[in-house]
C-alpha positions as CSV (number, residue, x, y, z in Angstrom):
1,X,-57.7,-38.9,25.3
2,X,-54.0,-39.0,26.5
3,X,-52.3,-36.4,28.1
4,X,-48.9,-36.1,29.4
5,X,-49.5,-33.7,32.0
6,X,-51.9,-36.2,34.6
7,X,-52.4,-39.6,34.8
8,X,-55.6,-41.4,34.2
9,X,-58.5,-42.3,36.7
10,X,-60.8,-45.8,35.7
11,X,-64.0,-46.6,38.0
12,X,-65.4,-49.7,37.8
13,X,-69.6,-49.9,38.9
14,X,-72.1,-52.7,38.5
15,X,-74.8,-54.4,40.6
16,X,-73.7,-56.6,43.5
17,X,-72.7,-59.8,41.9
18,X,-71.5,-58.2,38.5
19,X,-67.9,-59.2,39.5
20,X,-66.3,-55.1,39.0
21,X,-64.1,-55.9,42.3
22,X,-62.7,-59.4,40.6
23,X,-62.5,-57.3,37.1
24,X,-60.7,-54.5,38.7
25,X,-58.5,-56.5,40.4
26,X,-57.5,-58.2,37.2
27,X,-57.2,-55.5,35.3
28,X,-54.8,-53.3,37.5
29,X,-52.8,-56.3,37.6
30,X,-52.5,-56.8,33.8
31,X,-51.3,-53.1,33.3
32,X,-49.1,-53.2,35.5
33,X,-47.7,-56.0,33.8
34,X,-47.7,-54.1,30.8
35,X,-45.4,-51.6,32.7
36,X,-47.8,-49.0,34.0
37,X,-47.9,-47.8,37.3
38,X,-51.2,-48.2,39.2
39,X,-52.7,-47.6,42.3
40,X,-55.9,-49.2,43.1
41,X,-58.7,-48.3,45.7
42,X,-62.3,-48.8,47.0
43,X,-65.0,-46.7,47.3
44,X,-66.1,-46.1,50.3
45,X,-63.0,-46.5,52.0
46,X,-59.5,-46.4,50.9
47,X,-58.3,-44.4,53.5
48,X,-58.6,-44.7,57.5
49,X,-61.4,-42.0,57.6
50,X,-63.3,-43.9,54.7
51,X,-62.4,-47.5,56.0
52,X,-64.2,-46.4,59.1
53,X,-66.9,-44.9,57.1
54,X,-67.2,-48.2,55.1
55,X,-67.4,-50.3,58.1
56,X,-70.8,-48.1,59.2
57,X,-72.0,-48.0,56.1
58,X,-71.9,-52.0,55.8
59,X,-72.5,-52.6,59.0
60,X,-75.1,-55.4,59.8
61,X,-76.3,-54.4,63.7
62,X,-79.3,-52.5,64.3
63,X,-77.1,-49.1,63.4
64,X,-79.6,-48.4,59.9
65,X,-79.1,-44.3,58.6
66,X,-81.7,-43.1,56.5
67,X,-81.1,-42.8,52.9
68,X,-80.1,-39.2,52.8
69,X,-77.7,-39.9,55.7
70,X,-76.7,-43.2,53.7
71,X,-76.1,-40.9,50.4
72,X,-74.0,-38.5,52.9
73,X,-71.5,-40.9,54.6
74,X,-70.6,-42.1,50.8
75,X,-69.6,-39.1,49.6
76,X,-68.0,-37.6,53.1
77,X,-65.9,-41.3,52.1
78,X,-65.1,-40.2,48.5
79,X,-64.0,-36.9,49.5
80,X,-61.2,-38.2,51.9
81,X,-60.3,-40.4,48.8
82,X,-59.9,-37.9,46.4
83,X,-57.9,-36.0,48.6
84,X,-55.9,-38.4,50.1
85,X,-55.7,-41.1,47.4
86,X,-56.8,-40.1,43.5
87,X,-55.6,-36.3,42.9
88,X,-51.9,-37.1,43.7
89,X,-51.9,-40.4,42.6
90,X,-52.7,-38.9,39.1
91,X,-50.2,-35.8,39.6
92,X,-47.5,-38.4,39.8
93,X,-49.0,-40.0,36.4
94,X,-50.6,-42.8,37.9
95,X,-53.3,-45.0,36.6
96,X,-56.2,-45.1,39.9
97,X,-58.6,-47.5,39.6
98,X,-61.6,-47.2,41.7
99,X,-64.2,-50.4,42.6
100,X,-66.7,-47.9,42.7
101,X,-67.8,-44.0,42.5
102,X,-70.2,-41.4,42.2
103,X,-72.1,-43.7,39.9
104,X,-73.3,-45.8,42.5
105,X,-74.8,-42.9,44.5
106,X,-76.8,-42.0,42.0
107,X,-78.0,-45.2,41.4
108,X,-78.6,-46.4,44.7
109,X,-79.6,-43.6,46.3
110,X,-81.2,-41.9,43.6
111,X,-82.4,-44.4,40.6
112,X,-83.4,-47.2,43.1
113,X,-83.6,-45.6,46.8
114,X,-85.2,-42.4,45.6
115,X,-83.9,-39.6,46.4
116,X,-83.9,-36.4,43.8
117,X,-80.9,-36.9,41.4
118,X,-79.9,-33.1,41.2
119,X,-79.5,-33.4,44.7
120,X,-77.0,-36.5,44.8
121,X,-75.3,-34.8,41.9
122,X,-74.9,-31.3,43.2
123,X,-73.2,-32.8,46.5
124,X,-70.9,-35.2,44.6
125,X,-69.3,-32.1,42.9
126,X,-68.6,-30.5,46.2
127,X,-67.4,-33.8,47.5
128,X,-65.0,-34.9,44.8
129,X,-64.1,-31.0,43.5
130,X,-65.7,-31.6,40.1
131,X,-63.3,-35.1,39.2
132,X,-65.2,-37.6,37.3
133,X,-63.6,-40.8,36.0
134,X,-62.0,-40.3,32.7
135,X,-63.3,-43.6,32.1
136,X,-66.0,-46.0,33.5
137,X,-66.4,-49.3,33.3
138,X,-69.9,-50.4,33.9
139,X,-70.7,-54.6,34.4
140,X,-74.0,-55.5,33.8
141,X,-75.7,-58.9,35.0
142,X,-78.8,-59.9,35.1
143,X,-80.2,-59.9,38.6
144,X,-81.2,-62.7,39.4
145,X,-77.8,-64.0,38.5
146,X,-75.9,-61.3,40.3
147,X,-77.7,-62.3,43.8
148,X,-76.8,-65.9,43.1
149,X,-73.1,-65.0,42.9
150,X,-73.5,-63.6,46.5
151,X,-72.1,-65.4,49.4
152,X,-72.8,-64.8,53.2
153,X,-73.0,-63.4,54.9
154,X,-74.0,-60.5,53.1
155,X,-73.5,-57.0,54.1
156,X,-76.3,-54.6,54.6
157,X,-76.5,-53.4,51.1
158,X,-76.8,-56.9,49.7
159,X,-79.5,-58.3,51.9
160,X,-81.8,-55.4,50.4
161,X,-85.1,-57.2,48.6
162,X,-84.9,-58.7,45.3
163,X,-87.3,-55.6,44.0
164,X,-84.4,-52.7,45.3
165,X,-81.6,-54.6,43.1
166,X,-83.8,-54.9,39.9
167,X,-83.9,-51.0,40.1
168,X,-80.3,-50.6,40.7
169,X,-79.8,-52.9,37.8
170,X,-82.2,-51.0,35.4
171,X,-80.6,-47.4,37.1
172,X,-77.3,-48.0,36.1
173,X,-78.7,-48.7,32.4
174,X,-80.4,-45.8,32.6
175,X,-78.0,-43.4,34.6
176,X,-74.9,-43.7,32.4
177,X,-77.4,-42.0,29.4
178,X,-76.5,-38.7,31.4
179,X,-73.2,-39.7,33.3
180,X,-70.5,-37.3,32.7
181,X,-67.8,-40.0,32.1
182,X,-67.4,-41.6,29.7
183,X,-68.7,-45.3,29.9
184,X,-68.2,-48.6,28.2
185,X,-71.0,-51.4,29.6
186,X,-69.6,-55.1,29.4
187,X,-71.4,-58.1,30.0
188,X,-70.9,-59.5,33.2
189,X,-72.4,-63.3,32.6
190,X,-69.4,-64.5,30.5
191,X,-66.3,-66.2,32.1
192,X,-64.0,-64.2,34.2
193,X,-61.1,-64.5,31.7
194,X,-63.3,-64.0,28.4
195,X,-64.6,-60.3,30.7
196,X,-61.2,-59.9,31.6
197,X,-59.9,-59.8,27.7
198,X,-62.8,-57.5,26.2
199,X,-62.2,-55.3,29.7
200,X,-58.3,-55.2,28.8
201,X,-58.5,-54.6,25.2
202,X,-61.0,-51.9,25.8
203,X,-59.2,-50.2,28.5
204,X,-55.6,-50.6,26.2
205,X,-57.4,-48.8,23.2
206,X,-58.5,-45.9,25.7
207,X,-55.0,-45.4,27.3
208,X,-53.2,-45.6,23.7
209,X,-51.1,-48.5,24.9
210,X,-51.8,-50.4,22.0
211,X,-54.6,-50.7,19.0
212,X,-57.5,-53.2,19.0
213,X,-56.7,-55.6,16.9
């Protein structure tokens, strides 16, 4: 999967309380230890246009869009980042890891909010220009454990009922069957430093930097 010309682009997904924002952070740290230059990001935000996006789309106030407004604002986010942040990072051979990406649309939106899939997918090409992840890293927890993980206040996403999570959990195990990135699921439950190790040595193996022992 190398290739000399590019560098590579990782997104990490997972229901709330999964730990993908800890794990990301770890594991950009831990290449670049290794040597490799990396640029992290978040998704929304990550730029000022998406970091004023993010702070609608989080918001707590009475301010509530619809879903398909929701679904809109997301991706109007991840096209500023592509643009702005993930195209040249990767152009000057960058590794860009994302805490998030079109994954979670379609899972959030679609899988557990219920809008049509085709639709969410048909605007995440014209928002991102066709680039998927060369590689995704999906957490999966349990969700009852995942809520309990969650501090407060909790943003407007997380204070969704117990029943909208449990389909976000199941839609993520059930999107990635047709995701067109590749995906490796880890489980989330473990200790941070045991996740961190299976993450790294997966993530090594996929970047050629060394082999799985």
């Amino acid at each position: 999967m190398s290739s000399p010309r590019r560098g590579w682009f990782l997104a990490f997904e997972g229901p709330d309380g999964s730990g993908k924002t800890t794990q990301s952070s770890l594991l950009a740290n831990l290449l670049r230890e290794s040597g490799q230059e990396v640029i992290s990001c978040r998704d929304p935000g990550g730029t000022a246009v998406g970091d004023r996006i993010r702070s609608l789309l989080l918001d707590r106030s009475s301010l509530i869009p619809c879903l398909r407004t929701e679904m809109l604002l997301y991706m109007a986010s991840r096209a500023q980042l592509v643009d702005e942040v993930i195209r040249p990072s990767m152009e000057r051979g960058c590794i860009v890891i994302s805490d998030r990406y079109l994954l979670s649309n379609l899972v959030y939106q679609g899988y557990a909010g219920g809008l049509d899939l085709e639709e969410i997918a048909a605007v995440g090409r014209t928002a991102t220009g066709g680039l998927m992840p060369d590689l995704t890293i999906l957490i999966d927890i349990a969700t009852e454990l995942g809520r309990s993980r969650i501090g407060t206040p909790r943003d407007r996403m997380e204070e969704r009922p117990e029943e909208y999570h449990q389909r976000v959990r199941d839609g993520f195990l059930k999107a990635i069957e047709t995701y067109s990135s590749p995906t490796i699921v880890f489980d989330g439950s473990g200790p941070t430093h045991q996740v961190e190790q299976r993450i790294f040595k997966e993530v090594s193996h996929v970047l050629g930097l060394h082999s799985r022992s």
